[in-house]
N, C-alpha and C positions, 0 to 999 in steps of 0.2 A: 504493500500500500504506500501511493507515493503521500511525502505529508508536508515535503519542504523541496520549495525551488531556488534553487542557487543560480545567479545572473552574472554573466559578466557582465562591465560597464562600457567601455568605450567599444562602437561597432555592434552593442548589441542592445541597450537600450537607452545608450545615448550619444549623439552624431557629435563628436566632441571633435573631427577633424579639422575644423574650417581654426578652432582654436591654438590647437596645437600647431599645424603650421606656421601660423604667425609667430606662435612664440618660437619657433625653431628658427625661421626667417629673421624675426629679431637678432636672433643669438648669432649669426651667422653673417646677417649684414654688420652688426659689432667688426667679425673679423677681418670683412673683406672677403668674404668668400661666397663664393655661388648660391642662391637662394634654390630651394624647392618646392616644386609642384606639389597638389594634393595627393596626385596620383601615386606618387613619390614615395609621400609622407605616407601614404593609406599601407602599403606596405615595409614601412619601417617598422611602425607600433607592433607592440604584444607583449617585448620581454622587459619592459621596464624603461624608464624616462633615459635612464643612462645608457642601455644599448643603442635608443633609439639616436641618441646623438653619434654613440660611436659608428650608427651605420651611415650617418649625415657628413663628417668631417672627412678631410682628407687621407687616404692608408698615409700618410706622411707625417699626419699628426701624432706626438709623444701621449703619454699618458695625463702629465700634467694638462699640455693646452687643451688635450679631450675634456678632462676635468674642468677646468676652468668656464668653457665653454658651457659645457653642461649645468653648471651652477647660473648662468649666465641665461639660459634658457629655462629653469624652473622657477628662478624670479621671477621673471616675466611672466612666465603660463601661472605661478600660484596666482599674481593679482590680476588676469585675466581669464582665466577658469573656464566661466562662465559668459562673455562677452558674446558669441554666436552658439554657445552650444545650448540643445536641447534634446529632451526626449523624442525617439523616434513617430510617427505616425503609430496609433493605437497602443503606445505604451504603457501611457497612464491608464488609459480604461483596461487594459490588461491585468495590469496590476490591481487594479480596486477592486475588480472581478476575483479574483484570486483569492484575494482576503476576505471579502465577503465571503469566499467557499471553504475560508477555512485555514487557506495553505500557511504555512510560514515563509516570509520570503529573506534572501541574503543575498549580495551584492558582495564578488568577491574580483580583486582587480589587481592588477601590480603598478596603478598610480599609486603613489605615498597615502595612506589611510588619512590621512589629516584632510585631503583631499578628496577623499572616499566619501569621507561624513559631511564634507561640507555641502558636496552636490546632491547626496542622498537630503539632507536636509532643504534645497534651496529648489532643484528640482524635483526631488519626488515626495514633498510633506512630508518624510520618514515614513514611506509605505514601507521601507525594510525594515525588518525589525533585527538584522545583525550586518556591518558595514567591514570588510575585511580588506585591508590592501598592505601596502607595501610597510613594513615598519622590521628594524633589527632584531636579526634571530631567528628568522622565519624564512626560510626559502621561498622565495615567488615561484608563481607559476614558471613552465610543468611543472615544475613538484605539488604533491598534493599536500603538500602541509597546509596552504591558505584554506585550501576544501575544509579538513577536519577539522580548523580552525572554524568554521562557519556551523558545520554538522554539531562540534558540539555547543557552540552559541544558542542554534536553534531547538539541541538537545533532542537530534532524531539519530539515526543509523545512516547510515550510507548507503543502503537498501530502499532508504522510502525517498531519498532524493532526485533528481533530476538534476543537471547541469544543464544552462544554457549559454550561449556561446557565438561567436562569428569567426573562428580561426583555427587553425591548424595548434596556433597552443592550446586553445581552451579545449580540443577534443583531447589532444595530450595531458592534460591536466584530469580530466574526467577518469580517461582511461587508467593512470596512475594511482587516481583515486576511489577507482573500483566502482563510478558513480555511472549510473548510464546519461550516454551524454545526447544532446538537441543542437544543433546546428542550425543557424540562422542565414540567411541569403542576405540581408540587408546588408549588411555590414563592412566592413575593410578587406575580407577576403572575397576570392570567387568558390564557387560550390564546388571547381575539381579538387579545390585544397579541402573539404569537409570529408568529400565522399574519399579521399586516398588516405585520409587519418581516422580513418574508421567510424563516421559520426552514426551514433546510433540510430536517432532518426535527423532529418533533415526537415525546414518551415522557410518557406518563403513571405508567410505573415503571419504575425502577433498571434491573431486569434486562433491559428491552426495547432498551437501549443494544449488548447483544451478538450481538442480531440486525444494527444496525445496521452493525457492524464485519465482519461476516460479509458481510453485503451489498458495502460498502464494498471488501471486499478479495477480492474474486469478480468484482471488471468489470473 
């Protein structure tokens, strides 16, 4: 019996691209170096703010200027956050549905959690009721430590969960954590990257998620 949904956040229910770019553009025109597209950016994101720059700078950059850089880019994004980003089309009535029925929901991300709660708060009313991201000691995704993190905030099994997702990490991140995992079309990735990482089921919209729980809680 499923009894709790775990969300990723950027790509799956919430378009945070148009944001992050800019603050990567920022950070970048800082150095004098080449600006990037969204299309770019759409496939930097997943493993964390700091990869995403190491995939942005030059193979020439030291570890220092990456760093530097990098601090120089999460400045910027924490006090612009939220500037163009919002919830996808039917995300919020998804969500309210959900909890009307019951579910427990969580929001698990490898943004910095400080980050996590604050959009949880600002976009979604705190429809989550557990916000997990990045913070020290915790492996980010894939690894599944943020999942259990979450499973025991909501205080279900890993069995009544669901992961939802838009990327090749988040289904590796499911898969690790034994969770069955939901694959999204909207998002940053394209669907060959869901269906070659084995996504358990695959949605091309919101509401097709509650067929899947129907399903789910019928075998």
């Amino acid at each position: 019996m499923i009894k709790a949904l775990i969300f990723d956040m950027d790509g799956t229910i919430l378009n945070t691209l148009t944001d992050i770019t800019l603050a990567v553009n920022h950070a970048l025109t800082q150095k004098n170096l080449p600006t990037k597209s969204e299309d770019e950016i759409k496939m930097a994101v997943g493993n964390s703010a700091y990869r995403l720059i190491e995939r942005v700078v030059p193979k020439s950059y030291t570890v220092e200027e990456t760093k530097e850089l990098f601090h120089m880019y999460q400045d910027y994004y924490d006090a612009h956050a939220s500037d163009h980003t919002g919830p996808y089309p039917d995300i919020l009535e998804l969500l309210k549905e959900l909890r009307l029925k019951g579910y427990k929901l969580a929001v698990v991300s490898n943004k910095f959690e400080h980050l996590v709660e604050e959009l949880n708060h600002t976009m979604f009313q705190g429809l989550f009721d557990a916000c997990v991201g990045e913070v020290k000691g915790i492996p980010i995704k894939p690894a599944p430590d943020m999942v259990y993190k979450a499973l025991d905030l909501l205080e279900v099994d890993k069995e009544e969960a669901l992961f939802i997702g838009d990327s090749e990490v988040d289904m590796m991140t499911a898969f690790n954590a034994l969770v069955t995992s939901v694959g999204v079309t909207w998002g940053f990735r394209p669907e060959s990257l869901l269906v070659e990482h084995n996504a358990d089921y695959i949605i091309h919209q919101p509401f097709a998620l509650l067929s899947i729980l129907e399903k789910e809680n019928t075998l």
